[in-house]
N, C-alpha and C positions, 0 to 999 in steps of 0.2 A: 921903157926898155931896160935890162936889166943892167946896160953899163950906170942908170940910174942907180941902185942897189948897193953898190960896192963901199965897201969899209969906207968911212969919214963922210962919205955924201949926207945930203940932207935925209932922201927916202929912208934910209939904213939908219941913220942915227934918232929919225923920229919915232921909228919901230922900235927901237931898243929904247928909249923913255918913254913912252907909250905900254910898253911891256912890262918895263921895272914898276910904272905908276900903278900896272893891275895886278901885278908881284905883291908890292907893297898893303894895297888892301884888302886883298886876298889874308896876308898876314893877321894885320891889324885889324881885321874882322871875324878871326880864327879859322878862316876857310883855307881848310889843306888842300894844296894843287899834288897829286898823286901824279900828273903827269903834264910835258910841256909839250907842246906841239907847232909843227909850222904847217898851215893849209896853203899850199903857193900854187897861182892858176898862172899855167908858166907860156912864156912865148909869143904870145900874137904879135906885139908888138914890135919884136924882132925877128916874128917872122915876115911882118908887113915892109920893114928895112934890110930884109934879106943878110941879117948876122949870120957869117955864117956859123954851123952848128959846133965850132969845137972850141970857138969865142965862146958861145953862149955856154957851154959847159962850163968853161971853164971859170967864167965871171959869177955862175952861179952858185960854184962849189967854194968860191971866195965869200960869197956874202952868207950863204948856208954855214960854213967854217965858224964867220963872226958870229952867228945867230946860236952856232953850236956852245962858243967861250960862254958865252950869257944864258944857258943853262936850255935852251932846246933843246931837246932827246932826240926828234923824228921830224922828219918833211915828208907830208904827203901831196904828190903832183898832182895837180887837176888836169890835162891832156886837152889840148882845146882843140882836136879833132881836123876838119878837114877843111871847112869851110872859108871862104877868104874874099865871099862877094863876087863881085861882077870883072874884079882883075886876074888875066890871067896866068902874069907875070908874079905871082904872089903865091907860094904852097910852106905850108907847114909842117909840111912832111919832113924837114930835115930836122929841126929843133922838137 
């Protein structure tokens, strides 16, 4: 869930040393990064907990924000569509 994500959590802070460690050899291997990127496949999960949608903006433009300080350019969403299984009580159309 993305309240997972947020500034000082574990998920968040393991991606940003994770990030600096392939920063780092990128460098010290002379490999130029021309550009940084975030690929995020965003939602099911809070769409399966039924966040609602302006939480999840909102928590996601926080962790996007941190990812931006630490030198991200771009987030491209992956949209995870419609599907939600056999419950009916479950749609992803709002997030």
């Amino acid at each position: 869930m993305i309240a997972q994500w947020q500034p000082g959590g574990a998920y968040l802070n393991d991606t940003i040393r994770r990030m600096h460690a392939a920063f780092d050899f990128c460098a010290a291997h002379g490999i130029v990064l021309r550009h940084r990127f975030l690929l995020w496949c965003q939602g099911e999960s809070d769409g399966d907990h039924h966040t609602a949608p302006d939480v999840y903006a909102e928590q996601f433009c926080r962790m996007y924000e941190t990812l931006r300080r630490e030198n991200i350019e771009h987030c491209f969403l992956i949209g995870i569509g419609e599907y939600n299984g056999p419950a009916a009580d479950i749609s992803y159309d709002a997030i």
